[in-house]
C-alpha positions as protocol buffer text, in pm:
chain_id: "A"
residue {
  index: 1
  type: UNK
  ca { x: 12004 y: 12194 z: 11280 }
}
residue {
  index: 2
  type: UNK
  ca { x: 11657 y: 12003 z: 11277 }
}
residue {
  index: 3
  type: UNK
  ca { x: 11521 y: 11930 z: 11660 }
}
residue {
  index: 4
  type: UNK
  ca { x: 11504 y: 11571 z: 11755 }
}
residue {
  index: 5
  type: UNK
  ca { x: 11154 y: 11665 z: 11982 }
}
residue {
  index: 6
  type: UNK
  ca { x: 10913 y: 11898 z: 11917 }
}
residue {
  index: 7
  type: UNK
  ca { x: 10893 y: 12233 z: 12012 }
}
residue {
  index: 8
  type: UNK
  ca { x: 10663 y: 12279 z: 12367 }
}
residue {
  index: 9
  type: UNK
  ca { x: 10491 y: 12556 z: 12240 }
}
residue {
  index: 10
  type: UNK
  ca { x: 10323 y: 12454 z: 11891 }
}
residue {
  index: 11
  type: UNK
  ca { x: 10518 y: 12628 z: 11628 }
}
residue {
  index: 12
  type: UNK
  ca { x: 10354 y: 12588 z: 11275 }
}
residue {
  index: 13
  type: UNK
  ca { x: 10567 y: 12401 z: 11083 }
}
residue {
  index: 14
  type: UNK
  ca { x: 10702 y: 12203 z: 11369 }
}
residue {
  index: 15
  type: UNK
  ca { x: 10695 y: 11860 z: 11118 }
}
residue {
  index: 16
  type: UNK
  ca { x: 10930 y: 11975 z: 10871 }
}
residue {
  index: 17
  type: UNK
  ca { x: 11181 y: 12101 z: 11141 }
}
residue {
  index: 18
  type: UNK
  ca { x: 11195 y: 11775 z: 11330 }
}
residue {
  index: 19
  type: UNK
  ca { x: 11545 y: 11567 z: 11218 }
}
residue {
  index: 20
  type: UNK
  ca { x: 11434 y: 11349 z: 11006 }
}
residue {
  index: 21
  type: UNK
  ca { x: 11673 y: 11059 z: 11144 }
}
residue {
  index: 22
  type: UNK
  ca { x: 11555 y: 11024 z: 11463 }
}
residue {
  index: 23
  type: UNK
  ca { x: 11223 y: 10764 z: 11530 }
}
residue {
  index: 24
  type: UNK
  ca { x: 11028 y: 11013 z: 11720 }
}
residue {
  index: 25
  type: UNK
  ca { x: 11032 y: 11206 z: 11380 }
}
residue {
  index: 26
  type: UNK
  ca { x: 10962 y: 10885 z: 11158 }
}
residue {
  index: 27
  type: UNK
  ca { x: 10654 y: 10812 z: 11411 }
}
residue {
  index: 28
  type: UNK
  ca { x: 10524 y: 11165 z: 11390 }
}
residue {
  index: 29
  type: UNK
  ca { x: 10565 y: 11194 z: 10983 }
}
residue {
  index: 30
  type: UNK
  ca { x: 10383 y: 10810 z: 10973 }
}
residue {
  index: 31
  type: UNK
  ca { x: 10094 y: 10959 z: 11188 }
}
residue {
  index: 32
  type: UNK
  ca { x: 10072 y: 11264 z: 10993 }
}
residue {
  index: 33
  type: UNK
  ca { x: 10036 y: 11081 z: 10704 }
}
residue {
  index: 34
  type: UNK
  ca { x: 9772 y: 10799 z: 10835 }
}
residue {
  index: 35
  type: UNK
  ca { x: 9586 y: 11147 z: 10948 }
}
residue {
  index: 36
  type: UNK
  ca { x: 9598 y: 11284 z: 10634 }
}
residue {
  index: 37
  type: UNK
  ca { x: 9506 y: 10930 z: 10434 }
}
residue {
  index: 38
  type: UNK
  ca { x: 9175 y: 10943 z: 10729 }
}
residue {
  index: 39
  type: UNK
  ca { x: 9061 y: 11275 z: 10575 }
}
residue {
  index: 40
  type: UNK
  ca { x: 9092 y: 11194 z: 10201 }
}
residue {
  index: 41
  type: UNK
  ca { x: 9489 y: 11230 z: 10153 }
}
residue {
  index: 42
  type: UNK
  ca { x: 9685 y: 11574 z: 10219 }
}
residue {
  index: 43
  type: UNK
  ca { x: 9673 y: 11687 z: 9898 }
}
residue {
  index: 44
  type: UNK
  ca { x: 9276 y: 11742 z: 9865 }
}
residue {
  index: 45
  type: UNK
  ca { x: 9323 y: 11912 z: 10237 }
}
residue {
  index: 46
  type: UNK
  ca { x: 9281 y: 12326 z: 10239 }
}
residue {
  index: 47
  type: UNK
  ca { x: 9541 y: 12461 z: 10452 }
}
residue {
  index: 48
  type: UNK
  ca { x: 9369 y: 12521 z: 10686 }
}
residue {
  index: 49
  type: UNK
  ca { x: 9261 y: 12150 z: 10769 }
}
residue {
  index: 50
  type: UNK
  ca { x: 9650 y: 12047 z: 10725 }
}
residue {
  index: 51
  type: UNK
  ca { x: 9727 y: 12360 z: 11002 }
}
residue {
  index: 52
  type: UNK
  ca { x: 9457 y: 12185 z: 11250 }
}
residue {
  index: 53
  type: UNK
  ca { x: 9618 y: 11814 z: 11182 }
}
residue {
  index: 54
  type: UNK
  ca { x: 9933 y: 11988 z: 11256 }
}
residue {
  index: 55
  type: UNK
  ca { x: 9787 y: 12101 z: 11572 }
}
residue {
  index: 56
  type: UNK
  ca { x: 9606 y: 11790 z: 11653 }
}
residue {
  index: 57
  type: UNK
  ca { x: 9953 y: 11555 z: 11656 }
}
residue {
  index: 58
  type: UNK
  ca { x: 10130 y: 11844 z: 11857 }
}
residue {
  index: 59
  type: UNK
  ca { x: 9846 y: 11818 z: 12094 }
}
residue {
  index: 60
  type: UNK
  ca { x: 9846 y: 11427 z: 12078 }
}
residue {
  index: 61
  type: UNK
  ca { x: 10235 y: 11485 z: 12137 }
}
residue {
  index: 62
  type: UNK
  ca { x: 10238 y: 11679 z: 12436 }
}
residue {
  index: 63
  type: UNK
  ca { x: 9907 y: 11489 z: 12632 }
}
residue {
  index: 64
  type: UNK
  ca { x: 10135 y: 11198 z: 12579 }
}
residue {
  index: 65
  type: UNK
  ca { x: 10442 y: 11364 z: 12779 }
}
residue {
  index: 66
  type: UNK
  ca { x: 10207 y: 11506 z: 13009 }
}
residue {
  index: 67
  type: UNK
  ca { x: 10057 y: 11130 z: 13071 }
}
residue {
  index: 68
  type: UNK
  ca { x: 10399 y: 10975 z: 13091 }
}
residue {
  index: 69
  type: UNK
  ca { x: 10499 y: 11249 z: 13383 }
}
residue {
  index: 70
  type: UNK
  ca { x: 10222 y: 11131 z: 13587 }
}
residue {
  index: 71
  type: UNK
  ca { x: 10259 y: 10779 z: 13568 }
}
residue {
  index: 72
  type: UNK
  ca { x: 10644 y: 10839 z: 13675 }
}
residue {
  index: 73
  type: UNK
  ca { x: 10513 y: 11071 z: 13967 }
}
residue {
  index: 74
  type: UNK
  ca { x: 10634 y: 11360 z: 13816 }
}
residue {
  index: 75
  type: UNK
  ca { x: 10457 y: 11717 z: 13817 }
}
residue {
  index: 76
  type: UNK
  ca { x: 10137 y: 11672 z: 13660 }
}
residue {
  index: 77
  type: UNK
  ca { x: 9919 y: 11942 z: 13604 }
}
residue {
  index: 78
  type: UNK
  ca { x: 9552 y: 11816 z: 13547 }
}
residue {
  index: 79
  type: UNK
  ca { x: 9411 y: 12176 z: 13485 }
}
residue {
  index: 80
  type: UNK
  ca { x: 9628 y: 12207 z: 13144 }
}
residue {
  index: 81
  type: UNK
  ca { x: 9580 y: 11867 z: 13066 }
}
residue {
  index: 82
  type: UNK
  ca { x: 9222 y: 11873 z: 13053 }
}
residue {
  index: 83
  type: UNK
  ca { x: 9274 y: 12194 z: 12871 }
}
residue {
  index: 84
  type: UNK
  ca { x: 9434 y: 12042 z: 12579 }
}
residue {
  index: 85
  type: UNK
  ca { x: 9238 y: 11708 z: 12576 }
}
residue {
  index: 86
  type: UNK
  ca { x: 8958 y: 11928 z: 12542 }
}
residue {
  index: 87
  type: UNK
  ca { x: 9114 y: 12120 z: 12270 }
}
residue {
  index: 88
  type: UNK
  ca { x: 9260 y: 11824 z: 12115 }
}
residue {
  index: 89
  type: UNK
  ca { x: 8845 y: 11657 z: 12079 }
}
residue {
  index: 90
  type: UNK
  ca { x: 8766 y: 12017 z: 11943 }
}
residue {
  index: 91
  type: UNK
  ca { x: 8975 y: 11997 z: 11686 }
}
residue {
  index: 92
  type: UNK
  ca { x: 8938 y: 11606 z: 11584 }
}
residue {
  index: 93
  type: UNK
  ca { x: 8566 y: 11702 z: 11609 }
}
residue {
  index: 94
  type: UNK
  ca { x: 8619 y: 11996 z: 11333 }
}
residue {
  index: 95
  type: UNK
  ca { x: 8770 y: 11757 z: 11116 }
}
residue {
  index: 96
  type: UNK
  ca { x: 8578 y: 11462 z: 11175 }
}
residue {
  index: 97
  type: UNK
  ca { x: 8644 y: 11132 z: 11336 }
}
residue {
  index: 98
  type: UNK
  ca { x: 8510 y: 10942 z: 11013 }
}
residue {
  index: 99
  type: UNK
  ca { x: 8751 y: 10831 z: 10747 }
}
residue {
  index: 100
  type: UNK
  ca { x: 8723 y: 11016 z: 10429 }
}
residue {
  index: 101
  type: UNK
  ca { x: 8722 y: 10845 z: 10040 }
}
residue {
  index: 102
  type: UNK
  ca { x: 9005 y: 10930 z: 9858 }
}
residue {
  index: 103
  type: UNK
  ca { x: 8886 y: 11095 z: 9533 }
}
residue {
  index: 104
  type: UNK
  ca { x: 9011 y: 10784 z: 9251 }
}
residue {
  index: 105
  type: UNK
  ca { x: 8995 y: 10780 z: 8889 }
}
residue {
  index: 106
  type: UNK
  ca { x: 8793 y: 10454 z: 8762 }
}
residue {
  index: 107
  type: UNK
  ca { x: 9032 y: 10211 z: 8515 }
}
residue {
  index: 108
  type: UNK
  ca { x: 8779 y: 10286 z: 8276 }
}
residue {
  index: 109
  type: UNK
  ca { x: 8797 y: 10690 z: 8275 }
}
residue {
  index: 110
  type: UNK
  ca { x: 9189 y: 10658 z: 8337 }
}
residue {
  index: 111
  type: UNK
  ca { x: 9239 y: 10411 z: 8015 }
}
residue {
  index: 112
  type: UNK
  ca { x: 9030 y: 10707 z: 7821 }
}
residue {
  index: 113
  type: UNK
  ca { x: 9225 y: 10981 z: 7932 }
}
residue {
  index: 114
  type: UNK
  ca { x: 9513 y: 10735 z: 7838 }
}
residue {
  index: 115
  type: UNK
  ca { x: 9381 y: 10672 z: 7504 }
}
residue {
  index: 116
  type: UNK
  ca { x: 9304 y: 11052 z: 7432 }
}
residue {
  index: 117
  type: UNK
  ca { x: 9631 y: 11202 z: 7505 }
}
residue {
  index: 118
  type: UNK
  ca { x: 9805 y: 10936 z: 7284 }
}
């Protein structure tokens, strides 16, 4: 059975596993995407950049929790928190913060590759 939250510890993969039904899951999948779209679309991404947006949204996931304890006075621990904010900027800043041209074939070359294959 899928899990409705992530994982704590970052477990590659963690996306697909979430249950698909739930709206933390829809959220997650819609911000994976947008993420994706930033850097040019998922499918020009090497792995290894779609392991690191992986990473980034767990991050992003967990600073959020982490955030939420300490505004409810909860047990906050600033120590890991700056940890992963720190990790989380690291890895934004290895992808880049700049959004990314999809790669899009012009009308005119797509109506020739049209025409030649007919």
């Amino acid at each position: 059975m899928s899990p409705k939250t992530p994982q704590k510890k970052f477990n590659t993969g963690w996306l697909s596993e979430l249950d698909k039904r739930t709206a933390l899951a829809q959220v997650m999948l819609e911000r994976y995407r947008a993420f994706t779209d930033d850097l040019g679309g998922a499918d020009s991404l090497t792995y290894a950049k779609r392991s690191l947006v992986e990473r980034a949204l767990h991050l992003e996931y967990w600073l959020a929790l982490q955030e939420r304890a300490l505004i409810e006075g909860a047990e906050f621990d600033v120590g890991k928190w700056t940890q992963a904010t720190n990790s989380l900027q690291g890895i934004l800043s290895k992808l880049g913060l700049e959004r990314q041209a999809k790669d899009v074939t012009s009308l005119k070359d797509y109506l020739h590759a049209r025409e030649a294959s007919a």
